[in-house]
N, C-alpha and C positions, 0 to 999 in steps of 0.2 A: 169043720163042723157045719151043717143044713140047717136048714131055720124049717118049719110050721108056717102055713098062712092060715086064717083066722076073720070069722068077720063076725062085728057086735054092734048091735045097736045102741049107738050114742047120742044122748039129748036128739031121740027122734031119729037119726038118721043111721044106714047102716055102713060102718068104718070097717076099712080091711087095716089089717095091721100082719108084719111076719115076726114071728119070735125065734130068738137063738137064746142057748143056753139054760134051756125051761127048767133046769136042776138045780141050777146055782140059785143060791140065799139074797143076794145085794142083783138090785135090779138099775139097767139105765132106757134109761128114756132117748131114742135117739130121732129128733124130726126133722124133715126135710127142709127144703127150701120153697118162694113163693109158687113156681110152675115147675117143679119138681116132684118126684114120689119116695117114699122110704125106700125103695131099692137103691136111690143111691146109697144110705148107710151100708151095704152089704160089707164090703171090706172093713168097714170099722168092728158092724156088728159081730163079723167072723172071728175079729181079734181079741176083743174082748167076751168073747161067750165063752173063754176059757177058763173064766173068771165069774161072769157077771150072767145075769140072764137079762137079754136086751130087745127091747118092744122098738118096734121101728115105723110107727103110723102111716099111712095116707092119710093127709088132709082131704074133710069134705072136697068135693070138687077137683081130686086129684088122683091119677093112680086106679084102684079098682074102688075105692068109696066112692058112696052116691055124689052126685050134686044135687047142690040144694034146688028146690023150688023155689025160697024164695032168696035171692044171691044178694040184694041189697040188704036184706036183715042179717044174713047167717055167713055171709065174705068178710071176716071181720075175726080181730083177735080176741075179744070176750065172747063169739060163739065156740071160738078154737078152743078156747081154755076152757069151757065145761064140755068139749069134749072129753077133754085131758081128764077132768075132776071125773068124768065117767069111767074112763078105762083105766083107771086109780084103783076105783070102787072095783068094776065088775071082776077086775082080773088079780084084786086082792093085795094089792101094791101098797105098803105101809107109808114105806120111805124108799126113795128113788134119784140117784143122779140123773140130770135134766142136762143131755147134748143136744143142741139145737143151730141148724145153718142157716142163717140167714133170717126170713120169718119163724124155723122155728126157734131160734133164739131170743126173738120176742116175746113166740106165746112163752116161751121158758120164762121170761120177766116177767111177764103178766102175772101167771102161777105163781111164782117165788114170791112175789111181794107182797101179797096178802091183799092187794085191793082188789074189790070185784066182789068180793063174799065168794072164790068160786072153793074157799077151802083146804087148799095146795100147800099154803105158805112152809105148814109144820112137817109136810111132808116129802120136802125136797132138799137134798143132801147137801147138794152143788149144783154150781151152773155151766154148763160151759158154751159160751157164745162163738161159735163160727163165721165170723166175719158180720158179728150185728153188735148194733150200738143203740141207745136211747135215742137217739139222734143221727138221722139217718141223709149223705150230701143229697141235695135236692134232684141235682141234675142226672147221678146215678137213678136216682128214682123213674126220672120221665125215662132212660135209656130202656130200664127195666119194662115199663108200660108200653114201650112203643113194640119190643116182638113178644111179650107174654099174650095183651090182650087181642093183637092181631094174629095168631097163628096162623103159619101159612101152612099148606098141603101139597102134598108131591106122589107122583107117580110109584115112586122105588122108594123102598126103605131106605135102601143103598144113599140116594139124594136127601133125605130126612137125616140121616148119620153126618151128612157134609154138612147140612144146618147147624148140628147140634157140635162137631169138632169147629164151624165159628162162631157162634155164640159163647160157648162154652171153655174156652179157650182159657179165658185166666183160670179156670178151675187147676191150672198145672197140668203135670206128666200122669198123661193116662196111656195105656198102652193099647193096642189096637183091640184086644181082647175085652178092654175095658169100656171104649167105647161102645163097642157092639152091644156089650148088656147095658149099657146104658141107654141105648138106644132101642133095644127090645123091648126095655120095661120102662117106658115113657113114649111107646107108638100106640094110637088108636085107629081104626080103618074108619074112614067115613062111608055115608051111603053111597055115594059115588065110585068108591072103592078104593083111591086114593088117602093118603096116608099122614097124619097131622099128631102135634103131640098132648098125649096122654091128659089133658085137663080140660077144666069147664073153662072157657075165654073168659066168662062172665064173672069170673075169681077178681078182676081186677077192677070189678066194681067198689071192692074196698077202699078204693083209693078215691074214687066218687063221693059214696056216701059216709064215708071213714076216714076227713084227710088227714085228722091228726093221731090214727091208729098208731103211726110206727114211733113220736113223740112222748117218748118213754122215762123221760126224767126220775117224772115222780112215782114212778114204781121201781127203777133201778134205786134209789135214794134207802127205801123200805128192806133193801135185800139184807139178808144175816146171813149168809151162808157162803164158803168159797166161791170165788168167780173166776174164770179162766177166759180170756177173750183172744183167740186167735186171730189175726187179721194178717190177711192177705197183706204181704207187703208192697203190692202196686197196687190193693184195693181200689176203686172209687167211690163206693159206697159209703165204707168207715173211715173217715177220716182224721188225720195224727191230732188235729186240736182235740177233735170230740175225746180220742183215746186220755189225754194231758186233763180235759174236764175226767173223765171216768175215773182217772186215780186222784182226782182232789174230793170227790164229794161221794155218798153212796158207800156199798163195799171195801172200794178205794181208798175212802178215808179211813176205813178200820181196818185198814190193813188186811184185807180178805181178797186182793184182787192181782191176778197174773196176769201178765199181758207177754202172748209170744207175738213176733213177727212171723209167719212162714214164708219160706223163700221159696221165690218162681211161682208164686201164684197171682192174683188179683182175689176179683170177685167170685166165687169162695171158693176155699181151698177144698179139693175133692175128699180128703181124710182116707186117702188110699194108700200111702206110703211109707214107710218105716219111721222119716224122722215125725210127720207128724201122726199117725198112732201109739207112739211113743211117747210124746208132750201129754198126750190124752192118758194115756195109761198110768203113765207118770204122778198126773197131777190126783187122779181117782183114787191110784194108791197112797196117797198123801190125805186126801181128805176120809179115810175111812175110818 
Protein backbone atom coordinates (compact mmCIF):
# COMPACT_ATOMS: atom_id res chain seq x y z
CA UNK A 1 0.00 0.00 0.00
CA UNK A 2 1.45 4.20 -1.01
CA UNK A 3 0.96 6.70 1.39
CA UNK A 4 -0.23 10.75 0.22
CA UNK A 5 2.00 13.59 1.37
CA UNK A 6 0.29 16.44 2.79
CA UNK A 7 1.18 19.81 4.24
CA UNK A 8 -0.91 21.97 6.99
CA UNK A 9 -0.25 24.60 8.81
CA UNK A 10 0.40 24.01 12.40
CA UNK A 11 0.53 26.58 15.47
CA UNK A 12 1.94 28.85 12.66
CA UNK A 13 4.05 26.88 10.85
CA UNK A 14 3.81 24.59 7.87
CA UNK A 15 4.05 20.55 8.70
CA UNK A 16 4.44 17.88 5.98
CA UNK A 17 3.20 14.73 7.20
CA UNK A 18 2.46 11.26 4.67
CA UNK A 19 -0.55 9.22 5.37
CA UNK A 20 -1.16 5.50 4.74
CA UNK A 21 -4.49 3.77 5.02
CA UNK A 22 -6.76 7.20 4.56
CA UNK A 23 -9.80 4.38 4.70
CA UNK A 24 -9.54 2.83 7.77
CA UNK A 25 -11.67 3.95 10.91
CA UNK A 26 -8.77 3.69 14.11
CA UNK A 27 -5.88 6.05 13.37
CA UNK A 28 -1.91 5.81 14.71
CA UNK A 29 0.12 8.32 15.07
CA UNK A 30 3.59 7.42 14.25
CA UNK A 31 6.68 10.22 15.04
CA UNK A 32 10.05 10.04 14.44
CA UNK A 33 13.13 10.51 16.18
CA UNK A 34 15.25 13.75 17.31
CA UNK A 35 17.26 14.23 13.63
CA UNK A 36 15.15 12.02 11.96
CA UNK A 37 11.86 12.48 9.53
CA UNK A 38 8.54 10.38 9.30
CA UNK A 39 9.92 8.39 6.55
CA UNK A 40 11.50 6.38 8.67
CA UNK A 41 7.92 4.92 9.86
CA UNK A 42 7.55 3.79 6.28
CA UNK A 43 7.84 -0.07 6.94
CA UNK A 44 5.79 0.21 9.95
CA UNK A 45 3.24 2.52 8.44
CA UNK A 46 2.89 0.05 5.35
CA UNK A 47 2.06 -2.65 7.86
CA UNK A 48 -0.13 -1.45 9.65
CA UNK A 49 -2.36 0.71 6.98
CA UNK A 50 -3.98 -2.76 6.55
CA UNK A 51 -5.70 -1.95 9.36
CA UNK A 52 -5.25 1.37 10.65
CA UNK A 53 -4.88 4.77 8.89
CA UNK A 54 -1.44 6.11 9.92
CA UNK A 55 -0.21 9.89 10.07
CA UNK A 56 3.49 9.90 10.12
CA UNK A 57 4.72 13.73 10.88
CA UNK A 58 7.90 15.71 10.29
CA UNK A 59 8.88 17.55 13.14
CA UNK A 60 9.26 21.38 12.74
CA UNK A 61 12.82 21.64 11.61
CA UNK A 62 12.97 18.28 10.11
CA UNK A 63 12.23 16.44 6.87
CA UNK A 64 10.15 18.80 4.51
CA UNK A 65 8.42 20.99 7.58
CA UNK A 66 9.47 24.41 7.87
CA UNK A 67 12.04 25.49 10.50
CA UNK A 68 11.25 27.55 12.91
CA UNK A 69 12.45 31.16 12.99
CA UNK A 70 12.56 31.26 16.22
CA UNK A 71 14.48 27.68 17.38
CA UNK A 72 14.92 28.63 21.01
CA UNK A 73 11.11 29.24 21.63
CA UNK A 74 9.75 26.45 19.23
CA UNK A 75 12.79 23.42 19.58
CA UNK A 76 11.03 22.21 22.37
CA UNK A 77 8.35 19.49 23.33
CA UNK A 78 5.29 21.73 24.36
CA UNK A 79 5.73 23.51 20.89
CA UNK A 80 5.70 19.68 19.42
CA UNK A 81 2.71 18.93 21.27
CA UNK A 82 0.46 21.71 19.99
CA UNK A 83 1.60 20.82 16.84
CA UNK A 84 0.18 17.41 17.47
CA UNK A 85 -3.18 19.13 19.20
CA UNK A 86 -3.34 20.67 15.71
CA UNK A 87 -3.09 17.87 13.35
CA UNK A 88 -5.70 16.13 15.78
CA UNK A 89 -8.06 19.05 15.07
CA UNK A 90 -7.42 19.79 11.36
CA UNK A 91 -7.36 16.29 9.99
CA UNK A 92 -10.39 15.22 12.29
CA UNK A 93 -8.53 12.64 14.62
CA UNK A 94 -11.03 11.79 17.58
CA UNK A 95 -8.97 9.04 19.25
CA UNK A 96 -5.48 7.79 18.05
CA UNK A 97 -2.89 5.35 19.02
CA UNK A 98 0.39 7.34 19.72
CA UNK A 99 3.90 5.42 18.20
CA UNK A 100 6.54 7.47 18.93
CA UNK A 101 10.75 6.70 18.60
CA UNK A 102 12.80 8.28 20.61
CA UNK A 103 11.75 12.13 20.98
CA UNK A 104 8.67 11.25 19.46
CA UNK A 105 7.98 9.13 22.39
CA UNK A 106 8.06 12.05 24.56
CA UNK A 107 6.08 14.33 22.65
CA UNK A 108 3.66 11.06 23.03
CA UNK A 109 4.11 11.59 27.01
CA UNK A 110 3.61 15.07 26.85
CA UNK A 111 0.08 14.63 24.88
CA UNK A 112 -1.00 11.52 27.02
CA UNK A 113 -0.69 13.00 30.21
CA UNK A 114 -2.85 15.82 30.15
CA UNK A 115 -0.28 18.55 31.42
CA UNK A 116 0.16 21.51 29.25
CA UNK A 117 -3.59 22.21 28.69
CA UNK A 118 -2.53 21.03 24.98
CA UNK A 119 -5.75 18.77 25.18
CA UNK A 120 -4.63 15.16 23.84
CA UNK A 121 -5.09 13.36 27.13
CA UNK A 122 -8.72 11.94 26.25
CA UNK A 123 -7.80 11.45 23.01
CA UNK A 124 -5.00 8.97 22.89
CA UNK A 125 -5.71 5.30 22.99
CA UNK A 126 -2.14 3.91 23.69
CA UNK A 127 1.43 4.64 23.91
CA UNK A 128 4.00 3.09 22.52
CA UNK A 129 7.51 4.25 23.39
CA UNK A 130 10.42 3.33 20.98
CA UNK A 131 13.27 3.15 23.01
CA UNK A 132 12.33 6.56 25.28
CA UNK A 133 11.87 6.79 28.81
CA UNK A 134 10.90 9.69 31.40
CA UNK A 135 14.41 9.73 32.09
CA UNK A 136 16.69 9.70 29.70
CA UNK A 137 21.11 8.22 30.50
CA UNK A 138 22.90 11.59 30.30
CA UNK A 139 25.88 10.50 28.47
CA UNK A 140 23.75 9.00 25.64
CA UNK A 141 22.31 12.39 25.48
CA UNK A 142 25.73 14.39 24.87
CA UNK A 143 26.72 11.29 22.19
CA UNK A 144 23.39 12.40 20.50
CA UNK A 145 24.36 16.36 20.46
CA UNK A 146 27.66 15.81 19.48
CA UNK A 147 26.69 14.64 15.56
CA UNK A 148 22.94 15.92 15.53
CA UNK A 149 24.04 19.58 16.17
CA UNK A 150 27.18 19.51 14.23
CA UNK A 151 26.18 17.96 10.90
CA UNK A 152 28.69 17.35 8.69
CA UNK A 153 28.61 17.53 4.64
CA UNK A 154 29.92 15.47 1.87
CA UNK A 155 30.44 15.48 -1.60
CA UNK A 156 28.43 12.03 -2.59
CA UNK A 157 25.31 10.78 -1.31
CA UNK A 158 27.18 7.67 -1.68
CA UNK A 159 29.56 9.17 1.50
CA UNK A 160 26.35 10.66 3.48
CA UNK A 161 24.88 6.85 3.34
CA UNK A 162 28.44 5.58 4.92
CA UNK A 163 27.67 8.34 7.76
CA UNK A 164 24.37 7.30 8.32
CA UNK A 165 25.17 2.89 8.22
CA UNK A 166 27.64 4.52 11.38
CA UNK A 167 25.70 6.44 13.21
CA UNK A 168 22.96 4.46 12.67
CA UNK A 169 24.10 1.21 13.34
CA UNK A 170 22.34 0.16 16.59
CA UNK A 171 19.16 0.82 14.66
CA UNK A 172 19.52 -3.26 13.72
CA UNK A 173 19.28 -5.10 10.31
CA UNK A 174 18.50 -2.82 7.57
CA UNK A 175 19.06 -4.20 4.28
CA UNK A 176 20.88 -2.19 1.75
CA UNK A 177 17.54 -1.19 0.00
CA UNK A 178 16.83 0.12 3.32
CA UNK A 179 19.35 2.24 3.77
CA UNK A 180 19.23 3.84 0.55
CA UNK A 181 15.64 5.19 1.31
CA UNK A 182 16.90 6.08 4.35
CA UNK A 183 19.23 8.03 3.16
CA UNK A 184 17.09 9.73 0.23
CA UNK A 185 14.60 10.86 2.61
CA UNK A 186 16.99 12.49 5.15
CA UNK A 187 19.47 14.30 2.41
CA UNK A 188 19.34 18.08 1.78
CA UNK A 189 21.85 19.81 -0.91
CA UNK A 190 23.44 22.72 0.60
CA UNK A 191 24.44 25.87 -1.41
CA UNK A 192 27.71 24.77 -2.06
CA UNK A 193 26.21 21.83 -3.50
CA UNK A 194 27.42 19.20 -1.19
CA UNK A 195 25.25 17.18 0.61
CA UNK A 196 24.24 17.18 4.63
CA UNK A 197 21.29 15.67 6.53
CA UNK A 198 17.81 16.58 6.12
CA UNK A 199 17.29 19.09 9.37
CA UNK A 200 17.67 22.40 11.11
CA UNK A 201 21.10 22.01 13.25
CA UNK A 202 19.66 24.55 15.33
CA UNK A 203 16.94 21.69 16.62
CA UNK A 204 19.42 20.95 19.27
CA UNK A 205 18.97 24.04 20.84
CA UNK A 206 16.34 22.28 22.90
CA UNK A 207 18.82 21.09 24.85
CA UNK A 208 20.13 24.71 25.62
CA UNK A 209 17.20 26.44 26.45
CA UNK A 210 15.06 23.25 27.34
CA UNK A 211 17.57 21.11 29.61
CA UNK A 212 14.90 19.45 31.53
CA UNK A 213 12.59 18.79 28.41
CA UNK A 214 13.26 15.14 28.06
CA UNK A 215 12.66 14.72 32.40
CA UNK A 216 9.42 13.34 32.02
CA UNK A 217 8.36 11.87 35.40
CA UNK A 218 5.67 13.78 36.18
CA UNK A 219 3.82 13.35 32.96
CA UNK A 220 4.58 9.52 32.56
CA UNK A 221 2.91 9.29 36.37
CA UNK A 222 -0.49 11.04 34.81
CA UNK A 223 -0.75 8.34 31.84
CA UNK A 224 -4.10 6.06 31.92
CA UNK A 225 -3.79 4.40 28.93
CA UNK A 226 -1.76 1.15 27.62
CA UNK A 227 1.91 1.61 27.43
CA UNK A 228 4.27 -0.45 25.53
CA UNK A 229 8.03 0.46 25.76
CA UNK A 230 10.30 -1.25 23.43
CA UNK A 231 13.97 -0.76 24.20
CA UNK A 232 16.72 -1.70 22.26
CA UNK A 233 18.28 -4.31 24.20
CA UNK A 234 22.03 -2.75 23.95
CA UNK A 235 20.31 0.76 24.27
CA UNK A 236 22.36 3.55 25.91
CA UNK A 237 19.92 5.89 26.04
CA UNK A 238 17.06 3.74 28.12
CA UNK A 239 18.33 2.36 30.79
CA UNK A 240 17.33 -1.11 32.63
CA UNK A 241 17.03 0.98 36.18
CA UNK A 242 14.99 3.69 34.68
CA UNK A 243 12.77 0.69 32.81
CA UNK A 244 12.55 -1.24 36.93
CA UNK A 245 11.33 2.68 38.11
CA UNK A 246 8.78 2.59 34.96
CA UNK A 247 7.06 -0.42 36.16
CA UNK A 248 6.75 0.70 39.86
CA UNK A 249 5.18 3.98 39.57
CA UNK A 250 2.90 5.69 36.54
CA UNK A 251 1.10 3.19 34.10
CA UNK A 252 3.50 0.50 35.63
CA UNK A 253 1.93 0.71 38.66
CA UNK A 254 -1.54 0.07 37.22
CA UNK A 255 -0.76 -2.52 35.49
CA UNK A 256 -0.91 -0.83 31.99
CA UNK A 257 2.64 -1.11 30.94
CA UNK A 258 4.71 -3.80 28.53
CA UNK A 259 7.93 -3.78 28.29
CA UNK A 260 9.63 -5.78 25.19
CA UNK A 261 13.51 -6.12 24.89
CA UNK A 262 14.27 -6.20 21.05
CA UNK A 263 17.07 -8.10 20.02
CA UNK A 264 20.11 -6.75 17.98
CA UNK A 265 19.36 -3.47 18.22
CA UNK A 266 20.52 -0.48 20.48
CA UNK A 267 19.49 3.00 20.07
CA UNK A 268 16.42 2.59 18.48
CA UNK A 269 15.18 -0.05 16.89
CA UNK A 270 14.36 0.80 13.19
CA UNK A 271 10.52 -1.12 13.53
CA UNK A 272 11.35 -2.62 9.95
CA UNK A 273 11.22 -6.21 10.74
CA UNK A 274 8.67 -8.90 11.32
CA UNK A 275 9.38 -9.72 14.93
CA UNK A 276 9.26 -6.18 15.91
CA UNK A 277 6.07 -5.00 13.67
CA UNK A 278 4.53 -7.89 15.18
CA UNK A 279 5.10 -6.72 19.11
CA UNK A 280 3.45 -3.42 17.74
CA UNK A 281 0.60 -5.00 15.96
CA UNK A 282 0.14 -7.37 18.58
CA UNK A 283 -0.09 -4.95 21.34
CA UNK A 284 -2.63 -2.38 19.21
CA UNK A 285 -4.82 -5.36 18.71
CA UNK A 286 -5.04 -5.91 22.38
CA UNK A 287 -5.68 -2.38 23.24
CA UNK A 288 -8.70 -1.80 20.82
Amino acid sequence: MSFTSHFLSCSGREIHYTEWGSGNAQTVIAWHGLARTGRDMDDLAMHLSRRYRVICPDTIGRGLSQWSPEPAQEYCLSFYAGIARSLFDQLGIEHAHWLGTSMGGAIGTVCASGLGGHGLKQRISSLTLNDNAPELAQLAIERIKAYAGSPPAFDTVHELEAFFRQVYKPYGQLSDAQWLRLTETSTRRLPNGRVTPHYDPAMVQQFIHHPDDYLLWKHYDQINVPVLLLRGIDSDLVLPATVQQMQQRGPGAKGLLQVFDVPGCGHAPALNVPLQLDVVSEFLHRVM
